[in-house]
C-alpha positions in Angstrom: 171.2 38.7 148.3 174.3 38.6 146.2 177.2 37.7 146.7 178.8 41.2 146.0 176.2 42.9 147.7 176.7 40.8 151.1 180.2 41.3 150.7 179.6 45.3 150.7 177.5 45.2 153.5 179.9 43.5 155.4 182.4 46.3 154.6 180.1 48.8 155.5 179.4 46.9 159.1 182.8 46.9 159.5 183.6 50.3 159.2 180.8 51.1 161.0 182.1 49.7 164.2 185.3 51.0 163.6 184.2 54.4 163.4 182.7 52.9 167.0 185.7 51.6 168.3 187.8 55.4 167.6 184.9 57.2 169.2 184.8 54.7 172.2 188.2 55.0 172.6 188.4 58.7 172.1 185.9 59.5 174.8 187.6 57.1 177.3 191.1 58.8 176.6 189.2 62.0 177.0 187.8 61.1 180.1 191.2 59.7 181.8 192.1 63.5 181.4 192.0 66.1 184.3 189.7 68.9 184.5 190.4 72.2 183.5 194.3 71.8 183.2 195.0 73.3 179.8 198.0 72.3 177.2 199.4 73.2 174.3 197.9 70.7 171.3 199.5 72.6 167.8 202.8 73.5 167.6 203.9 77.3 168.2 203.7 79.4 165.1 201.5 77.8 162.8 198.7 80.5 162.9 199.8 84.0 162.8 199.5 86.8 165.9 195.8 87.0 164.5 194.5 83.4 165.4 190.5 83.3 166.2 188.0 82.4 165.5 187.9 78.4 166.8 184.9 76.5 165.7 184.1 72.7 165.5 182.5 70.7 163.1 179.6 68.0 163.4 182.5 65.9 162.8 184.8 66.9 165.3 187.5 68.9 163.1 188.7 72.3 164.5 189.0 75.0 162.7 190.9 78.8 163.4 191.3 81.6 161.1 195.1 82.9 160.1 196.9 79.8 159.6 200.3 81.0 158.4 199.4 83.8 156.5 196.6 86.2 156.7 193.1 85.9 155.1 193.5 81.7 155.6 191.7 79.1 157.4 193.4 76.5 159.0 191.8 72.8 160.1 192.7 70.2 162.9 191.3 67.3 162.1 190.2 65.0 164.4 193.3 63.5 166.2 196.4 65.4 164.1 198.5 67.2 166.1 199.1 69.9 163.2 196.7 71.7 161.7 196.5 71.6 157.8 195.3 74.7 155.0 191.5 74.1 154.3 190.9 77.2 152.6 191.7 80.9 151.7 189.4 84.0 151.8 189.3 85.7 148.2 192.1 88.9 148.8 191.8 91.7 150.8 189.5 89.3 153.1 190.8 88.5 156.6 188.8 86.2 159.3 187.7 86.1 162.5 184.6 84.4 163.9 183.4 81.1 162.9 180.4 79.7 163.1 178.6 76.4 161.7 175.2 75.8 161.4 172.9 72.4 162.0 173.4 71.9 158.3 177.2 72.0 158.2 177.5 75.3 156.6 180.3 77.3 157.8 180.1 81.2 158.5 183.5 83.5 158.5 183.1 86.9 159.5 185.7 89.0 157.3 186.0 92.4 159.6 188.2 93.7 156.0 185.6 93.8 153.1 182.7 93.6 155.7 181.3 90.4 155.0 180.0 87.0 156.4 181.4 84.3 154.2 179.3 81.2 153.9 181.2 77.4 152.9 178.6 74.9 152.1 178.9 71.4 153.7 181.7 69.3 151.4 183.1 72.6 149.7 186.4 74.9 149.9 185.1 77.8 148.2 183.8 80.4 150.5 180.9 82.8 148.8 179.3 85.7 149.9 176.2 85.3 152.5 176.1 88.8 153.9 177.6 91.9 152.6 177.0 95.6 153.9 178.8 98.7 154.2 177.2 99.6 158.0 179.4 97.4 159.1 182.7 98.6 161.3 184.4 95.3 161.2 182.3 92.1 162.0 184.1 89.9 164.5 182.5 87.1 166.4 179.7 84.8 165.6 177.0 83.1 167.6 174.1 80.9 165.9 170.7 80.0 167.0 168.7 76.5 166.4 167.3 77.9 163.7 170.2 79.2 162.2 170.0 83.1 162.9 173.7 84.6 163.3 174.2 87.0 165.4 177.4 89.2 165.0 179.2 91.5 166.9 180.0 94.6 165.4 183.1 96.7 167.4 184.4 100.4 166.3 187.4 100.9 168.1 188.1 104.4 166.9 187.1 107.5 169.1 184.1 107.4 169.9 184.7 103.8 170.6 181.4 101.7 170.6 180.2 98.9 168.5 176.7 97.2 167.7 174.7 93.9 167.3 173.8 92.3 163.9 171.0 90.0 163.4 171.6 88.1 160.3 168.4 85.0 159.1 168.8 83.4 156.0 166.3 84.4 153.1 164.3 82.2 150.8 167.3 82.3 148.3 169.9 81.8 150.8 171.3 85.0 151.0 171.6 86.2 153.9 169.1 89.1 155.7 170.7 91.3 158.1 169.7 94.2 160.5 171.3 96.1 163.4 169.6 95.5 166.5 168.1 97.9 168.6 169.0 98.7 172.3 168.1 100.8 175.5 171.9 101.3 176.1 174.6 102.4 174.1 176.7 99.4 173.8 180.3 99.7 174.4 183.1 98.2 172.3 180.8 94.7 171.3 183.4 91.6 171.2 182.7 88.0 172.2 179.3 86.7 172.0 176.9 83.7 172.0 173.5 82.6 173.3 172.3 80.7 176.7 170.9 77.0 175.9 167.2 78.2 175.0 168.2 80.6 172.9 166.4 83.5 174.9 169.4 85.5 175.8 172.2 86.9 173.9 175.3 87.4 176.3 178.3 90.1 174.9 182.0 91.3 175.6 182.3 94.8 175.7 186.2 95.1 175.6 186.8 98.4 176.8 184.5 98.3 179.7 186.0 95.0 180.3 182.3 93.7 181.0 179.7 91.2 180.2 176.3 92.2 179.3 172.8 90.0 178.8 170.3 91.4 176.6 166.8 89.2 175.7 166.2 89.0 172.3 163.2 90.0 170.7 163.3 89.7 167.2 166.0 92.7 166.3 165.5 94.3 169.5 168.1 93.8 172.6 165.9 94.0 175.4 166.2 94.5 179.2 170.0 94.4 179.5 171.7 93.2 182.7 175.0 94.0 183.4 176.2 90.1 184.6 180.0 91.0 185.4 182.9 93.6 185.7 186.4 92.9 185.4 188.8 95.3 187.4 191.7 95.0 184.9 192.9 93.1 181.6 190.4 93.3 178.3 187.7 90.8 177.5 187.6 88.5 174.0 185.8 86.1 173.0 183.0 83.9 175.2 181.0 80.6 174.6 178.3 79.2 176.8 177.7 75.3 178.2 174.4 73.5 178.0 174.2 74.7 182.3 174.1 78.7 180.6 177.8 78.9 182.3 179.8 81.3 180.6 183.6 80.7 179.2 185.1 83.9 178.8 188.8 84.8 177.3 190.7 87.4 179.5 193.1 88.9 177.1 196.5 89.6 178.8 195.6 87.5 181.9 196.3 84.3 180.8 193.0 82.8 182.1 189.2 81.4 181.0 186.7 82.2 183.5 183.9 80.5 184.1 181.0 82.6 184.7 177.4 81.8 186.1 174.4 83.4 184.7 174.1 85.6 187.9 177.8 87.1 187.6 179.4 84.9 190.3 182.7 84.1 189.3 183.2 80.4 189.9 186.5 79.0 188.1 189.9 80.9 186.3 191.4 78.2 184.4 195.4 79.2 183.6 196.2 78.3 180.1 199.5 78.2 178.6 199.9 81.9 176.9 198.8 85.4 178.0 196.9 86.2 175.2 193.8 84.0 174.8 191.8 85.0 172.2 188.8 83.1 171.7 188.1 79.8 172.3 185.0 77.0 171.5 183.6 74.0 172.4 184.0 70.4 170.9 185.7 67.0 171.3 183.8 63.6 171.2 181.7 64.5 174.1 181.8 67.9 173.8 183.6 68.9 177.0 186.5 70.1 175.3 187.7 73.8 175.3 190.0 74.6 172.4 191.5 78.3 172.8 193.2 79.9 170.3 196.2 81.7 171.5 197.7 84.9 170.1 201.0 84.4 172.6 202.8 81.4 170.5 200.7 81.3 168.0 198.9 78.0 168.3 195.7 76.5 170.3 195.6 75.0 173.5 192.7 72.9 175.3 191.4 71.4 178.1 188.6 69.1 179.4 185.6 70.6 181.4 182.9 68.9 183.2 180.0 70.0 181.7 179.4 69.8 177.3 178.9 73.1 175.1 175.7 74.6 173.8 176.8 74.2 170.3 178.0 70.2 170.4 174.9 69.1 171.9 172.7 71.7 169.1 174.5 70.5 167.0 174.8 66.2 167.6 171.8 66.6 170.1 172.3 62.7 171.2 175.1 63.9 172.4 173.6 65.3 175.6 
């Protein structure tokens, strides 16, 4: 071996356990932290009133839609306390889910020029995945193993309802989509994501303020089951934990709850605003919440005791 070459390999080693050493010590910070007490982790104002859309990379950097002007995309990297411009949607465009896939391709859904936009892994430039004119205003984003999106689909306007899209990815990466079929008229479709096999496809309606579960086969929603009611304040966005426990935004009530499969209501975690809008899992063990919130204008997070669904698909060492 040269002497060049030993000398590179020794750099490399020694990066390597640096990048150790910061994980190491992120997790043990992480885990000195209590449970399910939320604060304030960007400054107030730095997203605009239409914040959403939080999603985490395999690396751990966050990312929300609307930072400082519409049609953006703003990114936390990994121990920053302010969040920085990664990119900007082409104009007219405007965010709101986010979504990556095993590959580290990053999905916006643009509820404007109804498109999902797709960022490949070490790019800026987002391009057209799926485009079509059925759509009311895409708005949240869940993704399978295999890299099927599913997207809510709300109409707001009288008569209010909304639909499911099911979105694969064709052999020359474009993506396929269809509206799925159900037994019940859906309500006003919203947050969204899937329980840790996959089987199950839970949904926000927002103005029945409830949660439904459909099983999915192929485009078809099948057997729904109503899993919980709320008596007041509207429903965003939800995210799931490996246990199938749902985290659900309450809009207006200034609270997370944690839902099991069956309905039973078992936490209400306060955070720092009234307005939660969405919120996503992440951190380097992947029992962070980060919520983005519309009061203030900034995220928020707090430590649960359980990972997400999506860190441990995505880094499945992890769990």
């Amino acid at each position: 071996m040269t002497k060049a070459r030993r000398h590179l390999q020794a750099r490399l080693i020694a990066s390597l356990l640096v990048a150790l050493s910061v994980c190491f010590v992120d997790r043990s910070n992480a885990a000195d932290e209590p449970l399910f007490v939320s604060k304030r982790i960007t400054p107030p104002g730095e997203y605009t009133s239409g914040i959403e859309g939080p999603a985490v990379d395999a690396s751990g950097n966050l990312y929300g839609v609307n930072f400082r002007e519409s049609g953006t995309i703003g990114k936390l990297a990994v121990g920053a306390s302010k969040s920085q411009l990664f990119t900007s949607l082409p104009s007219g465009s405007i965010g709101n889910g986010i979504r990556f896939d095993r590959q580290g391709r990053m999905y916006i859904a643009d509820f404007k020029k109804h498109n999902v936009w797709v960022i490949e892994p070490g790019e800026t430039t987002p391009k057209i995945y799926f485009h079509s004119d059925r759509f009311n205003q895409p708005n949240d984003l869940a993704i399978a193993a295999d890299g099927t999106l599913y997207a809510s689909d709300p109409r707001f306007a009288a008569p209010a309802g909304g639909q499911i899209w099911r979105i694969t990815r064709g052999a020359d990466g474009k993506g396929r989509g269809e509206v799925m079929s159900s037994p019940r008229r859906l309500g006003v479709t919203n947050g969204l994501d899937l329980s840790p096999d996959g089987a199950t496809l839970y949904v926000s309606e927002s103005n029945s303020r409830q949660v439904w579960a459909y099983r999915l086969d192929g485009d078809k929603l099948i057997d729904p089951r109503l899993v919980r009611t709320f008596a007041d304040f509207e429903v965003d966005g939800l995210r799931t934990d490996i246990d199938g426990r749902i985290y659900l935004a309450r809009l207006s009530a200034g609270k997370i709850a944690i839902i099991g499969a069956d309905g039973s209501l078992q936490r209400e975690v306060p955070v720092s605003g009234k307005q939660p809008t969405n919120l996503t899992f992440g951190g380097a063990d992947g029992k962070t919440v980060f919520v983005t919130q519309k009061e203030g204008r900034f995220i928020e997070a707090f430590r649960v005791d359980r990972p997400g669904r999506e860190p441990c698909l995505h880094l499945p060492g992890m769990c």
